[in-house]
TORDREN-993596 format. One line per field, with one value per residue (C-alpha): residue in three letters; x, z, y. Coordinates in pm, 1 decimal, padded with zeros to 6 digits, always signed. Layout:
<rs>
aa = [ALA	...];
c1 = [X	...];
c3 = [Z	...];
c2 = [Y	...];
</rs>
This chain:
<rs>
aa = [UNK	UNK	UNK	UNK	UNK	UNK	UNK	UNK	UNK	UNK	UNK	UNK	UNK	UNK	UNK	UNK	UNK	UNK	UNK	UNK	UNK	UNK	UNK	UNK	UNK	UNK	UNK	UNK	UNK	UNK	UNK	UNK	UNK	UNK	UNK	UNK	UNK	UNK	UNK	UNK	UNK	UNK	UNK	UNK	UNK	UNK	UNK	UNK	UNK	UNK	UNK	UNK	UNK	UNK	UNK	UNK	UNK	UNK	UNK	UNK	UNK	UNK	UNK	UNK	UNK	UNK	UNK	UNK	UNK	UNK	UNK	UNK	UNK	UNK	UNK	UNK	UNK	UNK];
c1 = [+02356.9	+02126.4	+02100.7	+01747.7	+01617.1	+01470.6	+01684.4	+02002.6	+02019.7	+02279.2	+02110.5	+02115.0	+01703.0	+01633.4	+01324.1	+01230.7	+00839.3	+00752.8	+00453.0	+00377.4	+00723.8	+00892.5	+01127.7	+01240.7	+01464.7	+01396.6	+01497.9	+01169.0	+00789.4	+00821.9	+01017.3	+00815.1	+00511.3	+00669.0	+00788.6	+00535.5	+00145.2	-00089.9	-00173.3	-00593.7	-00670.0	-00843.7	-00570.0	-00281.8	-00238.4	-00087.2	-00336.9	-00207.2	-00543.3	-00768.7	-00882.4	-01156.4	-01164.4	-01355.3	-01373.8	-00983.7	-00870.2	-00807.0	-00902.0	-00806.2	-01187.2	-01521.3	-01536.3	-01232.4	-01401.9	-01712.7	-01550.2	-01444.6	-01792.5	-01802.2	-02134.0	-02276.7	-01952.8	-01964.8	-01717.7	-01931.6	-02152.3	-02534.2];
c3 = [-00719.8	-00430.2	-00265.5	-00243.9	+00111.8	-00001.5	-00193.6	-00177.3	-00546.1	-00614.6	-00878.3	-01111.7	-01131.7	-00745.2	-00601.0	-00250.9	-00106.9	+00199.5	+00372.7	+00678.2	+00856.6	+00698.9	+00370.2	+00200.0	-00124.0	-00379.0	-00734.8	-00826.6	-00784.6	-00713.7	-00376.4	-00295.3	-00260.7	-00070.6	+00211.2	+00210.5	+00088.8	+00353.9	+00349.4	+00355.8	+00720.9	+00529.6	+00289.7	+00343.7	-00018.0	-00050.2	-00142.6	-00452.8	-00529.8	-00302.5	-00187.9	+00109.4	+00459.5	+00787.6	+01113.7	+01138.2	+00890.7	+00533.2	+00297.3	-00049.7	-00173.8	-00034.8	-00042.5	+00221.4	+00419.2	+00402.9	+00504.7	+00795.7	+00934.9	+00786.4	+00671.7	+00380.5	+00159.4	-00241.9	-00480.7	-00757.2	-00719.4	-00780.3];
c2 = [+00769.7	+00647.9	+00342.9	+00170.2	+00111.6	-00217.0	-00392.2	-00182.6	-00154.7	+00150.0	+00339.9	+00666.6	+00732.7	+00616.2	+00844.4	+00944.6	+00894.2	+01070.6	+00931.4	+01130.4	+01218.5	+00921.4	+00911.5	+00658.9	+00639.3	+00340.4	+00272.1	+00126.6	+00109.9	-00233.3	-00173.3	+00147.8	-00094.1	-00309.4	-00127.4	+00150.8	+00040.0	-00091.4	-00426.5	-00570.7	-00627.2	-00942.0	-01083.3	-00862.4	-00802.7	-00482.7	-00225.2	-00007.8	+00121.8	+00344.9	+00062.6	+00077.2	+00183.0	+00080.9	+00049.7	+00216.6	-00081.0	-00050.4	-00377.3	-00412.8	-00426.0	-00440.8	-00834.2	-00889.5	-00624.6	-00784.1	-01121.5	-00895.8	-00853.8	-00491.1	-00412.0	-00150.4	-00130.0	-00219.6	-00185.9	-00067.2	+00212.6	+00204.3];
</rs>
């Protein structure tokens, strides 16, 4: 079994996620989320989604970014 680098939950079905040089071992998506997703430079919601990038900061959607000052971003195409 594996131990959970969140919430130290010893468990059977844990999973690693490597993001860039950096592993971590959890026993649910839950905790994955939590200690790995960015959060909106706006709201600091964790982004789960592709969310939307500008500037060098990722937001969660194009309305935080726009309350951001960023210009020309819409989260529905044409």
């Amino acid at each position: 079994m594996a131990l959970c680098d969140v919430c130290g939950n010893d468990y059977d079905k844990a999973f690693r996620v490597t993001k860039g040089d950096k592993t971590m071992t959890f026993d649910s998506f839950e905790c994955a989320i939590h200690a790995m997703a960015p959060r909106c430079a706006h709201c600091e919601c964790h982004v789960i989604g592709h969310g939307v990038e500008a500037q060098g900061k990722i937001y969660c959607c194009a309305h935080c970014a726009k309350h951001e000052g960023v210009k020309g971003l819409s989260d529905r195409a044409a």
